[in-house]
N, CA and C atoms as a LAMMPS dump frame, in Angstrom:
ITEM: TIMESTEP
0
ITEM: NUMBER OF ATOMS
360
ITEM: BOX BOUNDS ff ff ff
-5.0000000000000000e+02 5.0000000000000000e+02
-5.0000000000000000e+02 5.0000000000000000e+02
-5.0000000000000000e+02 5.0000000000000000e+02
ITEM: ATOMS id mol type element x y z
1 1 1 N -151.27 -475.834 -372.851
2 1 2 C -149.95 -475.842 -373.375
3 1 3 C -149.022 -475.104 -372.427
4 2 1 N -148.699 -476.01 -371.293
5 2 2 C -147.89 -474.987 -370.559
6 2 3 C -146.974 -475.969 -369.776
7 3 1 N -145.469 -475.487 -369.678
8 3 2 C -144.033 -475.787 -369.309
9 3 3 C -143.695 -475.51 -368.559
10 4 1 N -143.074 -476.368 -367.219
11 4 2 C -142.417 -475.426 -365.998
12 4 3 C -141.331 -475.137 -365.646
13 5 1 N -140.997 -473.907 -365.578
14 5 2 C -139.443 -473.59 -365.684
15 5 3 C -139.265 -473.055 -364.436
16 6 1 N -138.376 -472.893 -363.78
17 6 2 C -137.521 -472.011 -362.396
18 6 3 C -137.68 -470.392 -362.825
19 7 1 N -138.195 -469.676 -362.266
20 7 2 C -138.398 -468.621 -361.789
21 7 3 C -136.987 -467.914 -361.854
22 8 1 N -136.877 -467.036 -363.482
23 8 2 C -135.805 -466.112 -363.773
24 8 3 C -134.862 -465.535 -362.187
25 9 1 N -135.601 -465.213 -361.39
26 9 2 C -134.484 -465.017 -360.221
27 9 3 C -134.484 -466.198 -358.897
28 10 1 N -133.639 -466.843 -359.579
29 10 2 C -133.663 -468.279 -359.194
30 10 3 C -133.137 -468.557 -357.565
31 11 1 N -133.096 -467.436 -357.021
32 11 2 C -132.785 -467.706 -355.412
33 11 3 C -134.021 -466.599 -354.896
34 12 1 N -135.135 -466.467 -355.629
35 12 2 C -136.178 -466.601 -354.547
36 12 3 C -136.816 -467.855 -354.515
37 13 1 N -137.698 -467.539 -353.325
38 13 2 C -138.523 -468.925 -352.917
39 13 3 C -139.77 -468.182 -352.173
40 14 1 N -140.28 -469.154 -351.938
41 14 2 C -141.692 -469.673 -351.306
42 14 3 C -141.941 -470.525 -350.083
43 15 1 N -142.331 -470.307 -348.952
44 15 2 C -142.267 -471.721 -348.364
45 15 3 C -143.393 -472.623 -348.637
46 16 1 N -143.116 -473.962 -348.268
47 16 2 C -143.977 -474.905 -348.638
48 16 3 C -144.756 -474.696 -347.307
49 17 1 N -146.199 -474.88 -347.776
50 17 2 C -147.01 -474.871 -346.49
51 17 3 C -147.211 -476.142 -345.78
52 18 1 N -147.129 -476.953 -346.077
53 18 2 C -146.827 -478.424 -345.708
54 18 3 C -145.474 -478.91 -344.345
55 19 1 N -144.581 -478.349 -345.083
56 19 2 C -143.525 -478.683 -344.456
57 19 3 C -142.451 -477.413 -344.049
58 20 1 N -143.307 -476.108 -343.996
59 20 2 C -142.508 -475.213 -344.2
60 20 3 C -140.548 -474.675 -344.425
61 21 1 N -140.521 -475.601 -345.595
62 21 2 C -139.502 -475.454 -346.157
63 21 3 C -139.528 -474.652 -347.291
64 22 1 N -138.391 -473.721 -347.583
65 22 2 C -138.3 -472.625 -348.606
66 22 3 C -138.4 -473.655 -350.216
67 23 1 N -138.881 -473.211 -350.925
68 23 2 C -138.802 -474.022 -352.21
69 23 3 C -139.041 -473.002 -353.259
70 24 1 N -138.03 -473.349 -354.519
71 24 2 C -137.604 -472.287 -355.551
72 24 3 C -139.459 -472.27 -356.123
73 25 1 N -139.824 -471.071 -356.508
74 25 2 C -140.771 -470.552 -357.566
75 25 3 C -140.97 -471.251 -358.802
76 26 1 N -141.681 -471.763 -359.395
77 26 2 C -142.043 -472.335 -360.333
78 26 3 C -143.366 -471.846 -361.169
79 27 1 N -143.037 -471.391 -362.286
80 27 2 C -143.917 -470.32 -363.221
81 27 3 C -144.413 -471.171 -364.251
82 28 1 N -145.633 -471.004 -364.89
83 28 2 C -146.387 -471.829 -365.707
84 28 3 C -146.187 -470.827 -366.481
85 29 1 N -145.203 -471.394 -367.722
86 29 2 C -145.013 -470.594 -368.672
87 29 3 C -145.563 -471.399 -370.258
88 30 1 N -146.705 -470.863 -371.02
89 30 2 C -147.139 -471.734 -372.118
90 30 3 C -146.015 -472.107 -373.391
91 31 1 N -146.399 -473.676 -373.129
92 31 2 C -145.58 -473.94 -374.492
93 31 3 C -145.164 -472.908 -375.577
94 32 1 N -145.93 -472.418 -376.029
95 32 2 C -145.655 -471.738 -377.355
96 32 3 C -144.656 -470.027 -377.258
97 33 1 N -145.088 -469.865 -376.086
98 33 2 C -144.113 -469.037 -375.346
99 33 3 C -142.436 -469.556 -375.606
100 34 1 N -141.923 -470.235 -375.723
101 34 2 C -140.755 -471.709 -376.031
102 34 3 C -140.88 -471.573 -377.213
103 35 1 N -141.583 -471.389 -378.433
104 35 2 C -141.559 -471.412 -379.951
105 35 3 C -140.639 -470.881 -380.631
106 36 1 N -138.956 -472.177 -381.216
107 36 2 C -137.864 -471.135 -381.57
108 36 3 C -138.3 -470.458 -383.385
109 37 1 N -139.813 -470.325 -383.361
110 37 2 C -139.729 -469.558 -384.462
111 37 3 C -139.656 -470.117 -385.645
112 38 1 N -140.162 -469.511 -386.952
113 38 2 C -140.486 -470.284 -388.034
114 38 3 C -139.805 -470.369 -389.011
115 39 1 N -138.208 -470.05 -388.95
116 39 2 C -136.685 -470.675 -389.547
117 39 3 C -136.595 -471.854 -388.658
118 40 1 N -136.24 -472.074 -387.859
119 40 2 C -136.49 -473.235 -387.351
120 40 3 C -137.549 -474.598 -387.332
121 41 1 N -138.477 -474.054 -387.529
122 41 2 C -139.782 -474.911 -387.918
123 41 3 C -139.454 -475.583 -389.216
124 42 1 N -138.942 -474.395 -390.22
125 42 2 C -138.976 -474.665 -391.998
126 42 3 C -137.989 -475.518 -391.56
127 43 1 N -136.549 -475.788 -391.303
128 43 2 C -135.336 -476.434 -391.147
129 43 3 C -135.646 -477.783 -390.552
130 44 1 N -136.903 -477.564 -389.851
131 44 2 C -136.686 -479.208 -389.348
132 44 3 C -137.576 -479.995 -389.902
133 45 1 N -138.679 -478.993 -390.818
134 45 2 C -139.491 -479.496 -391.652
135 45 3 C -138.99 -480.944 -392.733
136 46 1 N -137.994 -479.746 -393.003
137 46 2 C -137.069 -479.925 -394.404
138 46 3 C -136.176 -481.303 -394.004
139 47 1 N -135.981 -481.859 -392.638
140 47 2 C -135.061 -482.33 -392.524
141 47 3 C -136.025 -483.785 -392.541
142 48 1 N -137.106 -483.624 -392.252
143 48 2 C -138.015 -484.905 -392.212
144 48 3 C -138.737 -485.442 -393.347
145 49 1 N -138.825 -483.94 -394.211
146 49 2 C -139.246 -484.167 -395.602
147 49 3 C -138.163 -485.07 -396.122
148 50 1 N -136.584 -484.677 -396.239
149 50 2 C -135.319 -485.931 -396.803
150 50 3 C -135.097 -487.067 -396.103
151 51 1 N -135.934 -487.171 -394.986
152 51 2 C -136.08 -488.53 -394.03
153 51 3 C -137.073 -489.104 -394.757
154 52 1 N -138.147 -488.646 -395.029
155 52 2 C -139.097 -489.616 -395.715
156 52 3 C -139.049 -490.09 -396.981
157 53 1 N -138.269 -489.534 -397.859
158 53 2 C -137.463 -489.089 -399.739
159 53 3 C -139.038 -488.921 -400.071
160 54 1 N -139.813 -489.84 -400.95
161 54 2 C -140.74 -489.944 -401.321
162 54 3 C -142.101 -489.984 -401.331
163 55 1 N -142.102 -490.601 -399.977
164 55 2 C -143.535 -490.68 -398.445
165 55 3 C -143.99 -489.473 -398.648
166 56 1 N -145.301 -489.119 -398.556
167 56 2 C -145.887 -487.963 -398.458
168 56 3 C -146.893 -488.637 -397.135
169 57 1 N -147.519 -487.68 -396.372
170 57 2 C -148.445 -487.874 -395.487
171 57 3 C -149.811 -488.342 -395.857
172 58 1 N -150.915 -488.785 -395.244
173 58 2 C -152 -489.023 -396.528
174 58 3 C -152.723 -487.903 -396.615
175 59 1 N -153.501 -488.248 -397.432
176 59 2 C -154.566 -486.663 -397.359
177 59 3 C -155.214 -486.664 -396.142
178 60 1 N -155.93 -487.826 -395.495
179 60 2 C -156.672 -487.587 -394.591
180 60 3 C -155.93 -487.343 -393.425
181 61 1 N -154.872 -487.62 -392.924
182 61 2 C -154.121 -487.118 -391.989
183 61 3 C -153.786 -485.491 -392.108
184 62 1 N -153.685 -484.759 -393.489
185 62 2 C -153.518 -483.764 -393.588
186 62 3 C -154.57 -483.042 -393.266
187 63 1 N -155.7 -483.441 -394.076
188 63 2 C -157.104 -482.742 -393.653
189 63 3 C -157.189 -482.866 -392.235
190 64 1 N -157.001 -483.752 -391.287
191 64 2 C -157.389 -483.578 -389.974
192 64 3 C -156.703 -482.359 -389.419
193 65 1 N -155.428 -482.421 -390.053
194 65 2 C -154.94 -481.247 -389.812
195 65 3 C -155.031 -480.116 -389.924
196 66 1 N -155.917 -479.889 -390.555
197 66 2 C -156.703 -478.613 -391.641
198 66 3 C -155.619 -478.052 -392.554
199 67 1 N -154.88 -478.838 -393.329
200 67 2 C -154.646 -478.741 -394.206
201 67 3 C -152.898 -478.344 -393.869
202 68 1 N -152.72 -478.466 -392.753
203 68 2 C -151.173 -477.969 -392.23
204 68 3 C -150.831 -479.543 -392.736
205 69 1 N -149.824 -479.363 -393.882
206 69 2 C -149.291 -480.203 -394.651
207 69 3 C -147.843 -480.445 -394.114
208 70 1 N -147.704 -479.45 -393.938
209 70 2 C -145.709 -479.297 -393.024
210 70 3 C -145.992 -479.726 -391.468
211 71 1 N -146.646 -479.812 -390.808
212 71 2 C -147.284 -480.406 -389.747
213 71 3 C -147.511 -482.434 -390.081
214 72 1 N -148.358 -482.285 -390.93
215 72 2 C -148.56 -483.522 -391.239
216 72 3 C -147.133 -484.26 -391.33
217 73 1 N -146.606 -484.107 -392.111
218 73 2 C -144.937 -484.348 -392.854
219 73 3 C -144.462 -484.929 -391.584
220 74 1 N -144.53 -484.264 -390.738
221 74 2 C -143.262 -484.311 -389.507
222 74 3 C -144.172 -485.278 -388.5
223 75 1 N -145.382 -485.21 -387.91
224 75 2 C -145.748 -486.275 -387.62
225 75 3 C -145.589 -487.635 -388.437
226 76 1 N -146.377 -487.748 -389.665
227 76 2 C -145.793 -489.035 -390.413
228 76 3 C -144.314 -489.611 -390.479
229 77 1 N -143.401 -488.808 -389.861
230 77 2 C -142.03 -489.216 -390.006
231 77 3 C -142.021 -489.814 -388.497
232 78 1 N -142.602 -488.937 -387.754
233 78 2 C -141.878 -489.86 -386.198
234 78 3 C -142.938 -490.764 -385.461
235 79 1 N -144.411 -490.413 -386.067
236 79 2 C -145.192 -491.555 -385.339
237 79 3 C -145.678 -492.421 -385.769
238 80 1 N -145.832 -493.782 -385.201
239 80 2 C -145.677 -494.879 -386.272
240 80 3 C -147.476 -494.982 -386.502
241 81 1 N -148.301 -494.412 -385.704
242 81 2 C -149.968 -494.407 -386.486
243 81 3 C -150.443 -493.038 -386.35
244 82 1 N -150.065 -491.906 -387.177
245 82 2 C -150.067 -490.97 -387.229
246 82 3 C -151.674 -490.312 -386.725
247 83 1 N -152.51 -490.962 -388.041
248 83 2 C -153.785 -490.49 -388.053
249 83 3 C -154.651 -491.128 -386.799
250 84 1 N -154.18 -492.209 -386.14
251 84 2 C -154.978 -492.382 -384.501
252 84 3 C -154.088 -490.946 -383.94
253 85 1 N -152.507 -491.041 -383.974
254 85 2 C -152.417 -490.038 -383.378
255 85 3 C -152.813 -488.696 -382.481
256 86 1 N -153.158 -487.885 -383.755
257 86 2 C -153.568 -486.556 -383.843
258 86 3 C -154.996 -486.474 -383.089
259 87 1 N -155.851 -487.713 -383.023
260 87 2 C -156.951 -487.559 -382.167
261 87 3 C -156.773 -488.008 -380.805
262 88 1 N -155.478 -488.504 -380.497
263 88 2 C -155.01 -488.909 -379.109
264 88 3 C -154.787 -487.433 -377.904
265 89 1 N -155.532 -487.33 -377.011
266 89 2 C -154.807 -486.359 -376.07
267 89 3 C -153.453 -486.473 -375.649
268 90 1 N -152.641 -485.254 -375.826
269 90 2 C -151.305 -485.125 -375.607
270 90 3 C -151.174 -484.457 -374.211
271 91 1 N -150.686 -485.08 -373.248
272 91 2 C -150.157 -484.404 -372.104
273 91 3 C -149.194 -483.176 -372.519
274 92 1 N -148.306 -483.274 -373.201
275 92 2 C -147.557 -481.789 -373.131
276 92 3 C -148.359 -480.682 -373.816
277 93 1 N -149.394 -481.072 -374.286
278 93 2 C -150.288 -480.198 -374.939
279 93 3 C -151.997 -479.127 -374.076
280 94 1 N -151.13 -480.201 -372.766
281 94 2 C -152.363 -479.554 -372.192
282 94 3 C -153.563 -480.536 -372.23
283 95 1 N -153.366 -481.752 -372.599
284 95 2 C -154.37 -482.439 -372.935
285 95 3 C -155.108 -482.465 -374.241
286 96 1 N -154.965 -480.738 -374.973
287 96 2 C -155.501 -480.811 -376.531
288 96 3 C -154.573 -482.514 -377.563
289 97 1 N -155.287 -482.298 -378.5
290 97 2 C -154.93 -483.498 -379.399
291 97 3 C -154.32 -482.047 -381.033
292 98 1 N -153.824 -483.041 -381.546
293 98 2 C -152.73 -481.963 -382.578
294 98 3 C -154.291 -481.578 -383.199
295 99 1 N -154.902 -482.206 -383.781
296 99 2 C -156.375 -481.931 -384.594
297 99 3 C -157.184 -480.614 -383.837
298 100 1 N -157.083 -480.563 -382.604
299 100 2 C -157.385 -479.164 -381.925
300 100 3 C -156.59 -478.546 -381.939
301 101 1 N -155.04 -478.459 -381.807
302 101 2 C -154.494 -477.426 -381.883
303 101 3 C -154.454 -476.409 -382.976
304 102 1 N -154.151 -476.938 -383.836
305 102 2 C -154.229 -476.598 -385.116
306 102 3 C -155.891 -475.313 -385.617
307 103 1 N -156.266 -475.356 -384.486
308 103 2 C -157.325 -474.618 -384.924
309 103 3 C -157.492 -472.913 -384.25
310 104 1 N -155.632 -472.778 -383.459
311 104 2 C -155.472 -471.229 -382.886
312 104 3 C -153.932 -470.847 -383.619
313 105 1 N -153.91 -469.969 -383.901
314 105 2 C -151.655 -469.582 -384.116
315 105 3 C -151.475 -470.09 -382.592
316 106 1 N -151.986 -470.147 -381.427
317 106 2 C -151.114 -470.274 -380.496
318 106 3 C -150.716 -472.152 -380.258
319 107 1 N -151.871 -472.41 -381.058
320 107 2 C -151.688 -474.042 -380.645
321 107 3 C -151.403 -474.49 -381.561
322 108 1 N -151.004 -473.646 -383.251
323 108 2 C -150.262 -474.372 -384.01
324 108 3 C -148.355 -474.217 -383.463
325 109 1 N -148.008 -473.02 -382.604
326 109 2 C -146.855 -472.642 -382.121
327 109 3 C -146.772 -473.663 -381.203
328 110 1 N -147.603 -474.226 -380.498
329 110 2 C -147.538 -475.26 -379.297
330 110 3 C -147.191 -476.637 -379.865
331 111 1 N -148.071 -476.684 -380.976
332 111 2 C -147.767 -478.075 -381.498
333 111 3 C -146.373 -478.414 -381.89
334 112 1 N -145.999 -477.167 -382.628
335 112 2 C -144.691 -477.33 -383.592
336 112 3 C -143.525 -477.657 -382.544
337 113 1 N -143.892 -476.785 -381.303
338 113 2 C -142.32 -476.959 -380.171
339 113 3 C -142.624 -478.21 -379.508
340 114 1 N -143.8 -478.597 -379.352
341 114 2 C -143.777 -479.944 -378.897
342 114 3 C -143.498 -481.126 -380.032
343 115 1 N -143.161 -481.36 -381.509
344 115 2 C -142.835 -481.96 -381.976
345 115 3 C -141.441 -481.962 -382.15
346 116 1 N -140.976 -480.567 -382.508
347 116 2 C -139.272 -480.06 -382.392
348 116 3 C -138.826 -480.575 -380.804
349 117 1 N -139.424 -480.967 -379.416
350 117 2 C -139.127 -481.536 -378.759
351 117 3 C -138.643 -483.341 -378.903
352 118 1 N -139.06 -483.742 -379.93
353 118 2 C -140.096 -485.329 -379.845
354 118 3 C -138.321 -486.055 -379.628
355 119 1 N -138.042 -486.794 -378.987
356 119 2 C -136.568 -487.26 -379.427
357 119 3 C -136.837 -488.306 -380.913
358 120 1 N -135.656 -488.146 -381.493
359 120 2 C -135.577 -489.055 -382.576
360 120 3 C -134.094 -489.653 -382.284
């Protein structure tokens, strides 16, 4: 679970050993590190729960989830085969699949900012 951002003091560099040209720093900073936190999580929960009115997720998609029901919710709203989903490897995830993440706080924080990413 990890994001690459420019290096907080953004006029150092590195040279490239290749071509020895200076090139900005680039820090592997983990997804969940990026996590705006769990008012934000509830809010966008909430916003997919009144996207779906009635839809609930199924159970077995939830159980894969281990039971992260507010997780479930928000996948069932934006992917159209949820439960292949969650056993699919996710590149922004590091390669984990949501069904593994779900099994650290750090990779349920990873999951959540990579869905609060998803465009709709």
């Amino acid at each position: 679970m990890v994001n690459l951002r420019r290096h907080e003091n953004f006029g150092e560099s590195e040279p490239n050993r290749a071509t020895n040209i200076q090139c900005p720093l680039i820090i592997l900073v983990p997804l969940e590190d990026h996590y705006l936190g769990d008012s934000a999580w509830k809010n966008f929960v909430m916003a997919h729960r009144k996207e779906l009115a009635n839809e609930k997720p199924s159970s077995d998609l939830v159980s894969a989830l281990s039971g992260h029901e507010d997780i479930a919710t928000v996948i069932h709203s934006i992917v159209v085969d949820p439960e292949e989903w969650v056993k699919r490897s996710i590149p922004a995830l590091d390669g984990l699949n949501a069904a593994d993440c779900v099994k650290t706080p750090n990779g349920v924080k990873s999951l959540r900012e990579c869905l609060m990413r998803f465009p709709v």
